[in-house]
C-alpha positions as CSV (number, residue, x, y, z in Angstrom):
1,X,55.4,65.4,31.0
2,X,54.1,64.8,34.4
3,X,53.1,68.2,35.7
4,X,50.8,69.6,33.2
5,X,53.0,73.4,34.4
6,X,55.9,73.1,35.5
7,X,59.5,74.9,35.2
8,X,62.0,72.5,34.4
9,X,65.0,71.9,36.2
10,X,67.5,70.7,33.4
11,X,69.4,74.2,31.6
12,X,69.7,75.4,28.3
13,X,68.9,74.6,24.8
14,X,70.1,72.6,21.9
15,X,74.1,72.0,21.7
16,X,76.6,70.3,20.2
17,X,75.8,67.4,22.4
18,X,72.5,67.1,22.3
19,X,72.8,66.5,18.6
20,X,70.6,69.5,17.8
21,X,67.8,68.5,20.6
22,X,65.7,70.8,21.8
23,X,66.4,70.9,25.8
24,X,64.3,73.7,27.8
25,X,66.1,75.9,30.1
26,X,65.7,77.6,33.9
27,X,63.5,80.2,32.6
28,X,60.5,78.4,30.8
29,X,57.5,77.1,32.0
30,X,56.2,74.2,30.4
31,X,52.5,73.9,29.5
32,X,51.0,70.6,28.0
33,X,47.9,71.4,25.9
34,X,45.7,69.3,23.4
35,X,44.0,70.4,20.5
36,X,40.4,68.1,19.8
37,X,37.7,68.4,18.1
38,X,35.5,66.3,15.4
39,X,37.1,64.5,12.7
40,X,37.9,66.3,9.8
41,X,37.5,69.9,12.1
42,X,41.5,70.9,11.2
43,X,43.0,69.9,14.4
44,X,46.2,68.6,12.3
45,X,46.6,71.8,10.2
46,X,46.3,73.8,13.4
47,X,49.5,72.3,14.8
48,X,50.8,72.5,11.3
49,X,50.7,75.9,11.1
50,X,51.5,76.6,14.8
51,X,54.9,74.3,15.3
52,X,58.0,76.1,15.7
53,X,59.4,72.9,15.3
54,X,58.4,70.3,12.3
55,X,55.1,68.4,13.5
56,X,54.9,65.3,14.3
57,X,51.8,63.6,12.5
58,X,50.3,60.2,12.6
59,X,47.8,60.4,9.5
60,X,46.9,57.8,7.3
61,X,44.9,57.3,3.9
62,X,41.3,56.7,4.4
63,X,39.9,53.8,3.1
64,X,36.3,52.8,2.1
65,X,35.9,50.2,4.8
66,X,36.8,53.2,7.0
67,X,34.0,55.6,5.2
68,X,31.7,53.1,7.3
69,X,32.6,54.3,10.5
70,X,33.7,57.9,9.6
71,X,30.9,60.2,8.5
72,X,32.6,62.2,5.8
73,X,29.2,64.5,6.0
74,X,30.5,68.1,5.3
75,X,34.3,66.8,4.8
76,X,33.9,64.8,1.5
77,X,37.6,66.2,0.5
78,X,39.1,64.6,3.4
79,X,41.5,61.6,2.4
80,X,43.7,61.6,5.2
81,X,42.8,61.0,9.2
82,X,45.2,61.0,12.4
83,X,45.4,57.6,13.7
84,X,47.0,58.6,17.1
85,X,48.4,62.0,17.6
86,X,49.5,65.3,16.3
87,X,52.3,66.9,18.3
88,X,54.0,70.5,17.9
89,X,55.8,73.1,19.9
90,X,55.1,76.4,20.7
91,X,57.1,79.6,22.6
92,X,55.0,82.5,23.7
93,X,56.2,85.4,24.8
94,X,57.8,85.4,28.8
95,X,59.4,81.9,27.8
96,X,56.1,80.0,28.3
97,X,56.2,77.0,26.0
98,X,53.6,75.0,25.0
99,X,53.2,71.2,24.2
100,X,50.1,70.8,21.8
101,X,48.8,67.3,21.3
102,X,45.9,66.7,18.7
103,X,43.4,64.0,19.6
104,X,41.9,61.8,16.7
105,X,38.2,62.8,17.0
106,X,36.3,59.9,16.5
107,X,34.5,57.8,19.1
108,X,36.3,54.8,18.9
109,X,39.6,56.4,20.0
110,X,37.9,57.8,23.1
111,X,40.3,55.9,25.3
112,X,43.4,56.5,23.4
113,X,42.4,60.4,23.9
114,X,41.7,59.6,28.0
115,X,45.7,58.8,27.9
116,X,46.8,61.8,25.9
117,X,44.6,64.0,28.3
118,X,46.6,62.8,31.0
119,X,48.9,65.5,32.8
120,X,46.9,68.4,30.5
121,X,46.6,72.0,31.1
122,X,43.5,72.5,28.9
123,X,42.2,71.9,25.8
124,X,41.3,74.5,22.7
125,X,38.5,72.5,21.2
126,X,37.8,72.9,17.4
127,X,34.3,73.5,16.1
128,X,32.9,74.0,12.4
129,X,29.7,75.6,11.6
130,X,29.2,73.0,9.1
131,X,28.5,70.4,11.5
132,X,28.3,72.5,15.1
133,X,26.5,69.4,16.7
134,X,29.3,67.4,16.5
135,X,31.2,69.0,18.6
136,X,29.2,68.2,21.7
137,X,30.8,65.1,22.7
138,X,34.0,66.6,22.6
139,X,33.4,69.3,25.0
140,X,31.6,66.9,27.7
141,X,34.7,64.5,27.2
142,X,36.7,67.5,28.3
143,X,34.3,68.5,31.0
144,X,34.5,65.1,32.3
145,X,38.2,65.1,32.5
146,X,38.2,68.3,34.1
147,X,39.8,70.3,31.9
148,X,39.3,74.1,31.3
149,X,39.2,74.5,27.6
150,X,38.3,77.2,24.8
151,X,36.3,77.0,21.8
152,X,37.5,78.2,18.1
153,X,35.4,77.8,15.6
154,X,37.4,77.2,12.5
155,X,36.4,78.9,9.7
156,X,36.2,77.0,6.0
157,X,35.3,78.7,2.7
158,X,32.1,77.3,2.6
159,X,31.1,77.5,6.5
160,X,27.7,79.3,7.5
161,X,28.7,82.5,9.2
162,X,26.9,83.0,12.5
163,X,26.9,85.8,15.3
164,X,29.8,85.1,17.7
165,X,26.9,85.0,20.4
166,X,24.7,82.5,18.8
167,X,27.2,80.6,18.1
168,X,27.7,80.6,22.3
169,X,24.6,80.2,22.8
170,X,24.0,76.9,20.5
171,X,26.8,75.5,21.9
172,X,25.5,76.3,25.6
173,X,29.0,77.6,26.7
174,X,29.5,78.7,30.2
175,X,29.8,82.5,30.6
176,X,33.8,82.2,31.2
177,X,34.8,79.8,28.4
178,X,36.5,81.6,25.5
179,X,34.7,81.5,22.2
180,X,36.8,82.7,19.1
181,X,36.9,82.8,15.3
182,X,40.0,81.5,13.6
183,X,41.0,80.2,10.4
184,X,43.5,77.0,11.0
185,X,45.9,78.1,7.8
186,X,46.6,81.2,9.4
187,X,48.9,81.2,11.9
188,X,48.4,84.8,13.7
189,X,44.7,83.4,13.7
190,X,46.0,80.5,15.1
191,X,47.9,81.7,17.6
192,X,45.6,84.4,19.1
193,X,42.9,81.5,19.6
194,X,45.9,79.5,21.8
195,X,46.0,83.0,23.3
196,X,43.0,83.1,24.5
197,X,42.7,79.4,26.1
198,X,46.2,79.9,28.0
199,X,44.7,83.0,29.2
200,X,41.6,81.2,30.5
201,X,43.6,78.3,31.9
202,X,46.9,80.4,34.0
203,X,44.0,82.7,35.4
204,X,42.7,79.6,37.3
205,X,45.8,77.7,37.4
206,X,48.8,78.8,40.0
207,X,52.5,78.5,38.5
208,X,54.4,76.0,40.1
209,X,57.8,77.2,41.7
210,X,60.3,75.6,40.3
């Protein structure tokens, strides 16, 4: 996409010839947003859940070469990672329709995630109460892209529950970002956090005529 809102100018939806392809019509606005967070936070089973279409994943098996650069500290489960992106489609309500791309969280993808911000809306950025820290050098990567973003803290069956408000305040979000509970698995969970961050974006962000 090269506007990261735009109404595109092509008509209608899948046909006959289109083979079944998706193809947005007159009325929707597009919206490209990504999905980041730490590794092993649930960005991928977000989109999962999310995707009105089937998801396109890039995971791969974990290694133990790999467990010397990923710290499985909190995730000892985890035996898959995403190796470039997660990618899934969403329609809200007044034909707005979202583009969500998950980032791989780990530092050494940093500029593979600069590319994949490119053209972005904003960002819902994952965080686990497990490991809060790590989700630091997410949000200043945002920040320094200049993307608006929200923060959903996913929640796992073993995650400390914390206050909503300390939870803001260890993070040191700014007054206006969103901070929400959700539980990745659940998609009305899911969905209400994306909620929230389109709300915080399109209130700062004039639509585009088309």
């Amino acid at each position: 996409m090269d506007s990261a809102l735009s109404s595109p100018s092509n008509s209608a939806a899948a046909s006959p010839s289109t083979g079944g392809i998706y193809l947005a019509n007159d009325d929707q606005t597009l919206v490209k947003l990504l999905v980041a967070g730490p590794f092993g936070v649930g960005k991928t089973t977000l989109i999962r859940t999310l995707s009105e279409t089937p998801p396109l994943h890039t995971e791969e098996v974990m290694t133990q070469s790999g467990a010397v650069v990923d710290d499985l500290a909190g995730v000892r489960n985890k035996t898959t990672t995403t190796v470039a992106i997660d990618f899934g489609r969403l329609t809200l309500p007044g034909d707005l329709v979202l583009y969500l791309f998950g980032t791989p969280g780990q530092k050494r993808f940093r500029p593979l995630w600069q590319d994949i911000a490119r053209g972005a809306l904003g960002a819902l950025v994952l965080a686990d109460t497990r490991r809060l820290a790590d989700s630091f050098e997410v949000m200043d990567i945002v920040e320094e892209a200049g993307l608006r973003y929200a923060v959903a803290v996913n929640t796992f069956p073993d995650s400390p529950h914390h206050d909503a408000e300390k939870l803001r305040e260890a993070l040191d979000l700014h007054p206006e970002t969103p901070l929400v509970l959700c539980d990745a698995r659940d998609r009305n969970s899911s969905v209400d956090a994306l909620i929230a961050l389109v709300t915080h974006v399109l209130a700062h962000t004039p639509l585009e005529n088309p």
